[in-house]
C-alpha positions as CSV (number, residue, x, y, z in Angstrom):
1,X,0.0,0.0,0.0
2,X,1.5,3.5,-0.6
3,X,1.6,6.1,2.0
4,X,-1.2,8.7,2.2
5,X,0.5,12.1,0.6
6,X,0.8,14.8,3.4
7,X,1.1,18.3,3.7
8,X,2.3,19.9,0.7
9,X,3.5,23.6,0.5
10,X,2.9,24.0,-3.0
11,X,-0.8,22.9,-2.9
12,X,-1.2,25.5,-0.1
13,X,0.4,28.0,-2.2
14,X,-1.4,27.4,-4.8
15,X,-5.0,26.9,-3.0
16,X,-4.1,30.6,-1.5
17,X,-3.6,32.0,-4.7
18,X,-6.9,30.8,-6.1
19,X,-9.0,31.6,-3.0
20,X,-7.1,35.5,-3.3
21,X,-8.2,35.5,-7.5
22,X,-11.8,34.6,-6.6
23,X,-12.0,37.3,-3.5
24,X,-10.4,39.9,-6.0
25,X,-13.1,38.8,-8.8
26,X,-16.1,38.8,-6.9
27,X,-15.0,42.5,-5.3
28,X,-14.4,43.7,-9.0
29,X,-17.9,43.0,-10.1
30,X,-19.7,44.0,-7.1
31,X,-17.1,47.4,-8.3
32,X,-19.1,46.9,-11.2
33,X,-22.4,46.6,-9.7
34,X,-22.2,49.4,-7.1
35,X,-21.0,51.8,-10.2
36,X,-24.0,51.3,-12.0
37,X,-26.4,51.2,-9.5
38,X,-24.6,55.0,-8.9
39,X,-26.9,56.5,-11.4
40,X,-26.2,60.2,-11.8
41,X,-24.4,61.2,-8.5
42,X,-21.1,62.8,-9.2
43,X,-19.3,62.3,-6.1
44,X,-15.5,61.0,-4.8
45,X,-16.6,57.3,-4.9
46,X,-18.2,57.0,-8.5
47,X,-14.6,58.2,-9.5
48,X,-12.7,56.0,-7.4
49,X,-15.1,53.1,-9.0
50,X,-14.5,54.4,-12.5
51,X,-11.2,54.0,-11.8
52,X,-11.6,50.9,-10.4
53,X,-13.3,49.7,-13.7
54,X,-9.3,50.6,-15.3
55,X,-7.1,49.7,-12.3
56,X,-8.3,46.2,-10.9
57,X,-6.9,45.6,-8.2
58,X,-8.3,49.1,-7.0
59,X,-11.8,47.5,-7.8
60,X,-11.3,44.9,-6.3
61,X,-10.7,46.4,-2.5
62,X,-13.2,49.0,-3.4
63,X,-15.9,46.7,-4.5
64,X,-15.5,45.2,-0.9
65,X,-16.1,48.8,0.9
């Protein structure tokens, strides 16, 4: 029988990675969202989200807030 495989830093590397690319794409489209839902306001936030729209990390954090 072969021995069960144990901790691995590489898989926890990489399972970090993925979890951080799906936080960072779910706060870029709620960006997304909030900016539209921001109808005709012109105000500090609808240009941070613009910018957020070009910049994604900066989406990303801001879709979160």
């Amino acid at each position: 029988m072969k021995a069960q495989r144990g901790f691995v830093l590489t898989d926890a590397l990489v399972a970090f990675w993925l979890l951080l690319w799906l936080a960072g794409g779910v706060g870029y489209l709620v960006n997304v969202y909030k900016l539209v839902r921001m109808c005709c306001e012109v105000n500090g936030w609808l240009v941070t989200r613009g910018l957020g729209i070009v910049i994604p990390p900066l989406g990303a954090v801001v879709g979160f807030l």
